[in-house]
C-alpha positions in Angstrom: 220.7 33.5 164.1 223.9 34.8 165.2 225.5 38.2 163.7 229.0 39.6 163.3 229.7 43.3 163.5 232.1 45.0 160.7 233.0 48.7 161.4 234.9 49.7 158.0 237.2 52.8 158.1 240.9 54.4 158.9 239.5 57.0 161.1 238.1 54.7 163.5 241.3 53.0 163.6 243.4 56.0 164.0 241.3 56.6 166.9 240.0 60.1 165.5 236.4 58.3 165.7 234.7 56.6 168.3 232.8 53.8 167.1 228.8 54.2 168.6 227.0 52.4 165.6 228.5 48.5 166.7 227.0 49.4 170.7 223.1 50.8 169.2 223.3 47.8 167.0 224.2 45.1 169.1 221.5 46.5 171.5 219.0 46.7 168.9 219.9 43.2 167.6 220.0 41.8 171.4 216.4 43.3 171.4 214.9 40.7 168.9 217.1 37.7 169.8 220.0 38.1 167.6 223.4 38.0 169.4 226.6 39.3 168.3 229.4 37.0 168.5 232.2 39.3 167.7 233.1 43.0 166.8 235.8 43.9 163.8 237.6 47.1 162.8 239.0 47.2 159.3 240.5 49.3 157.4 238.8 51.0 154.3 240.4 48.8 151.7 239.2 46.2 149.4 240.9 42.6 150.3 240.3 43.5 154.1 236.7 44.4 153.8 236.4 40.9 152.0 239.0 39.0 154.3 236.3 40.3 157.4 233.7 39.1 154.9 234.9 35.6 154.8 236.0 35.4 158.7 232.3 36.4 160.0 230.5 34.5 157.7 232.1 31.4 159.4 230.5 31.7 162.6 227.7 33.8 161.8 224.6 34.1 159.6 224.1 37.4 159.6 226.9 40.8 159.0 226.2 43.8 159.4 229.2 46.6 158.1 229.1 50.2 158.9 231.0 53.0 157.4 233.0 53.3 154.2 230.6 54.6 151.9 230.7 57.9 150.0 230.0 59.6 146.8 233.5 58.7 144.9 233.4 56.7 142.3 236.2 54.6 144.0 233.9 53.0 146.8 236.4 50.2 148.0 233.1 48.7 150.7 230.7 48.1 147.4 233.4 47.6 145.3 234.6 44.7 148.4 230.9 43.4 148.6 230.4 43.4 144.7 233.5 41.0 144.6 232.8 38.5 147.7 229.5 38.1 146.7 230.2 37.9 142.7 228.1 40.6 141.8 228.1 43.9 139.7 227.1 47.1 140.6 224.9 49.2 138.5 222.8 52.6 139.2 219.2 52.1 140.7 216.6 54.4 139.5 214.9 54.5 142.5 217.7 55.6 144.5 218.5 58.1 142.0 215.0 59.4 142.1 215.6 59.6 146.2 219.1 61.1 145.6 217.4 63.2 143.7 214.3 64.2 145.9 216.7 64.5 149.1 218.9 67.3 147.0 216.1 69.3 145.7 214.4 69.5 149.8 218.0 70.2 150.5 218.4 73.2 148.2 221.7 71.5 147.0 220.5 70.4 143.6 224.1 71.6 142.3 225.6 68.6 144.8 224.0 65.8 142.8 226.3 65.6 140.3 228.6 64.9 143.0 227.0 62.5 145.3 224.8 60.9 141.7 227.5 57.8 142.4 225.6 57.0 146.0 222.7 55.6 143.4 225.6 53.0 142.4 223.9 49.5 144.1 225.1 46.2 144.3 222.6 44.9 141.5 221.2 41.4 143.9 221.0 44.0 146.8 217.4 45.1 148.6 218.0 48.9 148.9 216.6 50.3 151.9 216.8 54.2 151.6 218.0 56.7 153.6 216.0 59.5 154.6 218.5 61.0 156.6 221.6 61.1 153.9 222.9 60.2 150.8 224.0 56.6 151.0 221.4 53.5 150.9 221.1 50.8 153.1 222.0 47.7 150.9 221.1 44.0 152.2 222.3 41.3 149.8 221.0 37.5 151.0 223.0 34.4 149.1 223.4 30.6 150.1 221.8 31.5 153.9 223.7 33.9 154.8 222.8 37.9 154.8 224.9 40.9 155.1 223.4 44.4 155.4 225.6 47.5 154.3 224.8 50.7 156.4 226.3 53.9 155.9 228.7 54.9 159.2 227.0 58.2 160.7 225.3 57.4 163.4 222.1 59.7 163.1 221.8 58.1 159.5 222.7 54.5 161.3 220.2 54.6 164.1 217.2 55.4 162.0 217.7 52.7 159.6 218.4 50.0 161.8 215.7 50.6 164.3 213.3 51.6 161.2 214.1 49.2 158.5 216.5 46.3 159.7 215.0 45.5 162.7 211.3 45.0 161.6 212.8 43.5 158.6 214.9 40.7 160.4 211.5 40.4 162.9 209.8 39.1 159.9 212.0 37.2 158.0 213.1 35.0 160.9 211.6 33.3 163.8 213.7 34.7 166.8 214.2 33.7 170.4 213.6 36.2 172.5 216.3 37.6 175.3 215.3 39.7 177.9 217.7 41.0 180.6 217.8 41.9 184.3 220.2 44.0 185.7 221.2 44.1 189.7 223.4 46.9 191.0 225.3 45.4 193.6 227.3 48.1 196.1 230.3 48.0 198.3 230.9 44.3 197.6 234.5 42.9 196.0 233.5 40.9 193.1 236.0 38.0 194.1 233.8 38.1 197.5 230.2 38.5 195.9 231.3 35.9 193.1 231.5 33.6 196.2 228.5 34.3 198.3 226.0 34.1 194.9 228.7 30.6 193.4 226.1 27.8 194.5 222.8 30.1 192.9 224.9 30.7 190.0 225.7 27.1 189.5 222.1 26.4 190.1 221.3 28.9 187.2 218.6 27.4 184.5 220.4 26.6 181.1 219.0 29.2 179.0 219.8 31.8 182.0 223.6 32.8 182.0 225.1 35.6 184.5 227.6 38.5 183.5 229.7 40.7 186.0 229.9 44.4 185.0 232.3 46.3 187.0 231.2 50.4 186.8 233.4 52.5 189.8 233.1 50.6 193.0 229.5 48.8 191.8 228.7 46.2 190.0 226.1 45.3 187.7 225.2 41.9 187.4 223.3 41.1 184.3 221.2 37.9 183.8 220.2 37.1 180.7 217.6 34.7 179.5 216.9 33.1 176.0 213.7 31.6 175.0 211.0 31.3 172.8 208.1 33.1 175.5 209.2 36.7 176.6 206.4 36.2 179.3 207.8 33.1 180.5 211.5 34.3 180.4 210.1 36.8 182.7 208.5 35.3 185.3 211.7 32.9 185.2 213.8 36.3 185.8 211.9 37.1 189.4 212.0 33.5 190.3 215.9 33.2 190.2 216.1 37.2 191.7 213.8 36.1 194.4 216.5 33.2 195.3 219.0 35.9 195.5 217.5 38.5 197.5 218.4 36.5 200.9 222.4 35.7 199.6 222.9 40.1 198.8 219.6 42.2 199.8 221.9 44.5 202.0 224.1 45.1 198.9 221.3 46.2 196.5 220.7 49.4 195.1 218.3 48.3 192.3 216.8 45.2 191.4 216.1 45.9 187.6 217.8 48.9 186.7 221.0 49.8 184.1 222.6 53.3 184.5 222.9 55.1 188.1 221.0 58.1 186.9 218.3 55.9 185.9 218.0 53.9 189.1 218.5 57.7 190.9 215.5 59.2 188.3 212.7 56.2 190.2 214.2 57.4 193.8 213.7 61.2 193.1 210.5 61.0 191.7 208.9 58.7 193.9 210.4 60.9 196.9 209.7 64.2 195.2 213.1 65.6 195.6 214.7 68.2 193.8 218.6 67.9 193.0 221.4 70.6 191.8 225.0 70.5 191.4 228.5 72.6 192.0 230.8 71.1 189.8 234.6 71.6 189.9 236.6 68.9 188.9 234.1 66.9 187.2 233.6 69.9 185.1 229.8 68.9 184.4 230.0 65.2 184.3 227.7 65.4 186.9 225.1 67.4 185.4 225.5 65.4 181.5 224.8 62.2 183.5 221.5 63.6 185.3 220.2 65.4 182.3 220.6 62.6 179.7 217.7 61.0 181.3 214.6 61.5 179.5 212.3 63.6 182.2 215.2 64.9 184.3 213.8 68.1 184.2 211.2 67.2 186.8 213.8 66.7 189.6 217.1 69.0 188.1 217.1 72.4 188.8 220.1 73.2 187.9 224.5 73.6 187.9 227.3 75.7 187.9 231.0 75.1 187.1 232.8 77.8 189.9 235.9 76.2 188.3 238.5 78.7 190.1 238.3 79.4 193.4 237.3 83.4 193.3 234.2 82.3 191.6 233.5 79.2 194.4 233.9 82.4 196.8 231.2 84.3 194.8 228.9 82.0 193.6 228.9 79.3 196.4 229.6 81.8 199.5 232.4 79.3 200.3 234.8 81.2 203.1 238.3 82.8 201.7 239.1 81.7 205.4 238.3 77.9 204.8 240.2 78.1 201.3 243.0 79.8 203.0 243.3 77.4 205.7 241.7 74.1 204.1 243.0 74.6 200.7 240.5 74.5 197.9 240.8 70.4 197.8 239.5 69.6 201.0 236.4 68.4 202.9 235.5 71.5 204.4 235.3 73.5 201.0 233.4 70.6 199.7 231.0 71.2 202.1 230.4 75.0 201.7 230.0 74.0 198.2 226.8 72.1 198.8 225.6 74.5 201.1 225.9 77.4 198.9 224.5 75.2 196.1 221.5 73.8 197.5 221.2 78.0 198.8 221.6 79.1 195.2 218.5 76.4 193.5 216.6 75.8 196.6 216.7 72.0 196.2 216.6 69.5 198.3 219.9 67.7 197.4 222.9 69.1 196.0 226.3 67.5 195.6 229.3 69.1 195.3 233.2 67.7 194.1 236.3 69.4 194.3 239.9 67.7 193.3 242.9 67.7 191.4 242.4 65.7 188.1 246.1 66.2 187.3 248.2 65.9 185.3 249.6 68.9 187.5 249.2 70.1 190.9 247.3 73.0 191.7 248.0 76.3 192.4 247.9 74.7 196.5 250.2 72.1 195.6 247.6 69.1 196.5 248.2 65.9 195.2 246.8 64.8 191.8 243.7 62.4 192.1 242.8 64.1 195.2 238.9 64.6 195.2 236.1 65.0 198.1 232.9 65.4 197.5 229.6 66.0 199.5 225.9 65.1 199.1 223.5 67.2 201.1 220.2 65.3 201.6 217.8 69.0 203.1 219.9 68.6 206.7 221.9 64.8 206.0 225.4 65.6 205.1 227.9 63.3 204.1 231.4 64.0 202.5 233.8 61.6 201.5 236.8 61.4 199.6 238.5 59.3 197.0 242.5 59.3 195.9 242.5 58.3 192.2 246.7 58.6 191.6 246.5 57.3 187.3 243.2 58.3 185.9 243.2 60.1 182.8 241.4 63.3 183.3 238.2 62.2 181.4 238.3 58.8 183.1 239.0 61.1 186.4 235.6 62.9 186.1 233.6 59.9 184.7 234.5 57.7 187.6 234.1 60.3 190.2 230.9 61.3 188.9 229.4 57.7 189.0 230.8 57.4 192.1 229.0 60.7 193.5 225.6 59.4 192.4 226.0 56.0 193.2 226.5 57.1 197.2 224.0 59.6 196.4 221.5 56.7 196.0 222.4 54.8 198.6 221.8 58.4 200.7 218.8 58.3 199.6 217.6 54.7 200.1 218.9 54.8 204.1 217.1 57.9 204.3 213.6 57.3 202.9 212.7 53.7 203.8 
């Protein structure tokens, strides 16, 4: 089984709305064996909903839309579906009688006359409700092929899918299973690791294929494997890593591991280290990347923002002398930072950044994409410093922050053996 994605709606197009659902559910889907082929975004209108219809359907089995449902009467995405699939749509009574249920705990019973049109179901569909809103989960199977209709928020997506579809599609079908590795390669050029890893790839079993992922200055490779024994897709996994241990060992940050701050969550825990942060141009990228690891609490103490430079002079200790001399953007300041940090939380590692993430100067005239940051291991210092010219500010912090915690592991790694 192979699936198409369809996310339905203008907003998303307008680029008001970043699209989450298609990533969770290609993840989800990936999970049980299902792959996605492609991606789509259409807009909320009839023909096109039924033209993306028509153009998934011929090289998948299975579609899954989200977004484009609501309580008018004028519901182009049912209205699309009822028409491709030559149905009719009619009012469910069990939906109602959820509808209903949902407004009452709500204590917005005058809203149902409103939202009463959400009961309104294709009439071949399976209705999976929705605990967390007002519009159902429709799945209508014809000649092979299925096509689920979710709603588009994604704390009313996530639930259903993982909940309903998933266990659902588990059933129905019998799946291959696909299980992934991920190695985090460091301070290697793609073009030269692609090279040094060509005859292993090459070698590569059919049913294993490799992907380059490119995050900051790392990169992930993925290898994926497809087959019918998740224990033997595994064991077929550390055979091939095994072979490529010799060829990149010295590049290797993790053997099995995604996002930096999970590979940095194993190192601080198994080293019993505490971390904090002094954030100035990443503005608290630093700390969102730490903390949205489940646990992270165990090993982060803590962060500040001293975002001007009075309150890096007050809350970090940093000299007026250094500033003065230095500049704010420079090494030495970036230094202070961490001392006065890992001071302020008595950890044992802070990090520090300071830069210019543009699109102006600062006040001290330094150059836009100007950054240094420093990473205080208890007595281990090292400061470095990156020129990033063309980054949009967002981009700026994102990359930086990776960046930060990505040498911040490798720290780590030289330090405890």
């Amino acid at each position: 089984m192979k699936a198409v994605l369809i996310t339905i709606g203008d907003e998303i197009l307008s680029g008001n709305t970043v699209d989450t659902n298609s990533n969770f559910i290609a993840q989800q889907l990936k999970s049980i064996g299902i792959p996605v082929l492609k991606i789509l975004t259409v807009a909320d209108e009839v023909q096109t909903i039924k033209k993306s219809l028509a153009e998934g359907f011929e090289i998948a089995d299975l579609i899954i839309t989200t977004g484009g449902l609501g309580p008018t009467k004028d519901d182009r995405t049912k209205k699309a579906f009822a028409e491709y699939f030559g149905d009719e749509l009619k009012t469910d009574d069990a939906t109602f009688l959820h509808l209903k249920n949902l407004m009452i705990k709500r204590k917005r019973e005058h809203l149902l006359e409103i939202n009463k049109d959400q009961a309104v179901v294709l009439s071949k569909a399976h209705v999976f409700q929705n605990e967390n809103g007002t519009a159902p989960c429709q799945m209508i199977q014809q000649n092979g092929k299925t096509a689920v209709c979710l709603p588009g928020v994604p704390y009313e997506v996530k639930p259903l899918v993982k909940d309903k579809i998933i266990p659902f599609l588990q059933q129905k079908y019998a799946l291959s299973h696909i299980i992934a590795r991920i190695i985090s390669v460091v301070d290697f050029p793609e073009s030269l690791l692609a090279l040094t890893i060509e005859q292993w790839e090459l070698d590569l079993p059919p049913n294993i294929s490799l992907s380059y992922l490119p995050v900051g200055n790392r990169i992930k490779l993925r290898l994926t494997a497809v087959g019918s024994d998740a224990g033997d897709l595994k064991i077929q996994l550390d055979n091939e890593v095994e072979k490529l241990r010799p060829l990149i060992g010295d590049k290797v940050i993790a053997w099995d591991g995604n996002d930096i701050q999970e590979i940095l969550k194993e190192l601080l825990l198994k080293n019993k280290l505490t971390l904090s942060v002094a954030e100035s141009c990443t503005g608290g990228e630093l700390a969102r990347l730490i903390t949205s690891v489940s646990g992270s609490s165990a090993y982060f103490t803590g962060g500040i923002i001293p975002y001007d430079f009075n309150q890096k002079i007050a809350l970090l200790n940093v000299s007026e002398k250094t500033i003065r001399q230095k500049t704010v953007v420079s090494a030495e300041v970036a230094e202070e930072m961490s001392v006065g940090c890992q001071q302020l939380f008595k950890t044992d590692i802070s990090l520090s950044t300071t830069g210019v993430s543009g699109p102006r100067t600062d006040e001290f005239n330094n150059t836009v994409g100007t950054v240094f940051y420093t990473i205080r291991i208890k007595d281990s210092v090292q400061t470095n410093s990156l020129f990033l010219p063309h980054m949009e500010r967002n981009d700026f912090a994102a990359f930086v922050s990776q960046r930060v915690l990505q040498d911040l592991v490798s720290m780590i790694l030289k330090i405890f053996k």
